[in-house]
N, C-alpha and C positions, 0 to 999 in steps of 0.2 A: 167326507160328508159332514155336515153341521148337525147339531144335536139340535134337534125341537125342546130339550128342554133348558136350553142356555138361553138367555136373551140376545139378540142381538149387540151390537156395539154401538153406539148412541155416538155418534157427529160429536166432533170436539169443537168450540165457538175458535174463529181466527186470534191468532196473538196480536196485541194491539203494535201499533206501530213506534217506532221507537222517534224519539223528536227530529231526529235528521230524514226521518221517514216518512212522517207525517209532514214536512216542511215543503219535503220533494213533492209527494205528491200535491199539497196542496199548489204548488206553483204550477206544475204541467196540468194542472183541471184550468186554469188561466191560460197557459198555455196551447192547450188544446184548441181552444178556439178557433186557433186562424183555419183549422181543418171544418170546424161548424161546432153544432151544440153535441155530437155524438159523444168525443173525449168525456169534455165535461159529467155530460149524463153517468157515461159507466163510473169514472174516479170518483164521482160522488155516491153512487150505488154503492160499487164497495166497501170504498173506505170510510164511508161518514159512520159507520161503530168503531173501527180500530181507531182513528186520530180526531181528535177534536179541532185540530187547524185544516185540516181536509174537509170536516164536515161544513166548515163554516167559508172556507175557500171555496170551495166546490160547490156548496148552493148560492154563492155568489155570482161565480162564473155562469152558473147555469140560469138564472135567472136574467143576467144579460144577454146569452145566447139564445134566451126564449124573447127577448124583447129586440134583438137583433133581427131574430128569422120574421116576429111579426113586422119589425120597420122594413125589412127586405121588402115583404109581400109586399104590403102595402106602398111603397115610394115603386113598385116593376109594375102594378097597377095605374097606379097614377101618373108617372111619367109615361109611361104608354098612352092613355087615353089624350093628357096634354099635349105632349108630341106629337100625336097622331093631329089634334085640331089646331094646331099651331102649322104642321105642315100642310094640311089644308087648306090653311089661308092664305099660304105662304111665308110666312116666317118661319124658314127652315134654319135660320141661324139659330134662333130661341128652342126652336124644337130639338135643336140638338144638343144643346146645354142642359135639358130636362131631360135626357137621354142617357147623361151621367151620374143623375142622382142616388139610383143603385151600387154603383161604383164608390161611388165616394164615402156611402155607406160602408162599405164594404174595408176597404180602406181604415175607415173610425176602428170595426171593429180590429183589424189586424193591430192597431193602436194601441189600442185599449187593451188587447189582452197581452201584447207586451210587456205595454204596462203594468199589469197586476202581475207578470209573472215574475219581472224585475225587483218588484215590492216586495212580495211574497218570497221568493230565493231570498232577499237579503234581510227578510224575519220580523217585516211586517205584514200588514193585511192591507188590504185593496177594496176599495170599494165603488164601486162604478158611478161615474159622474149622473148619468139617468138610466135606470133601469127598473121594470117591473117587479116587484118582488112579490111572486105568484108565489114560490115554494117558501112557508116560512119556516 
């Protein structure tokens, strides 16, 4: 049994990460991507107190993947409603080119987070050609 009159033991803060540590991670928050903004989100959770190239990797990552999921929405909206009145009139050729617009999205982003994670492993930083930067 514990004694009521001890204090408890008080949470120890994580060990910061060491620079091959920080490196790693901050590339796989890059890397993560091709999977969605999920990765991103937690490696940045974590680690942006332990390494400061995680902290600034990972809110970059993530700030793309939040401007990725909006362009997603918005281009599965829009080529849908176009496609849809493009096949209606019958230009089913053109409706189906606006069919791929999500796709090719999609694609940019496996790109791009290649990309950063390439840069990033080899010890530089990455920074996204257009991206919202909501998280400062």
């Amino acid at each position: 049994m514990t004694d009521p009159a001890q204090p408890a033991p008080q949470p120890q803060p994580a060990a910061p990460l060491t620079e091959a540590e920080d490196k790693q991670w901050a590339s796989f928050a890059h890397l993560g991507g091709i999977l969605g903004p999920l990765p991103a989100l937690i490696i940045w959770l974590v680690f942006k107190e332990r390494g400061p190239k995680t902290s600034v990797e990972g809110k970059e990552a993530l700030n793309w993947q939040i401007t990725f999921v909006i362009g997603w929405v918005v281009l599965i909206i829009l080529s849908t409603i176009i496609s849809a009145a493009l096949a209606f009139s019958g230009a089913w050729a053109i409706a189906g080119l606006f069919s791929w617009l999500p796709f090719l999205l999609w694609v940019v982003n496996i790109v791009f987070s290649i990309l950063g994670f390439v840069k990033v492993n080899g010890g530089g930083s990455y920074r996204y050609p257009f991206a919202l930067r909501l998280i400062k």
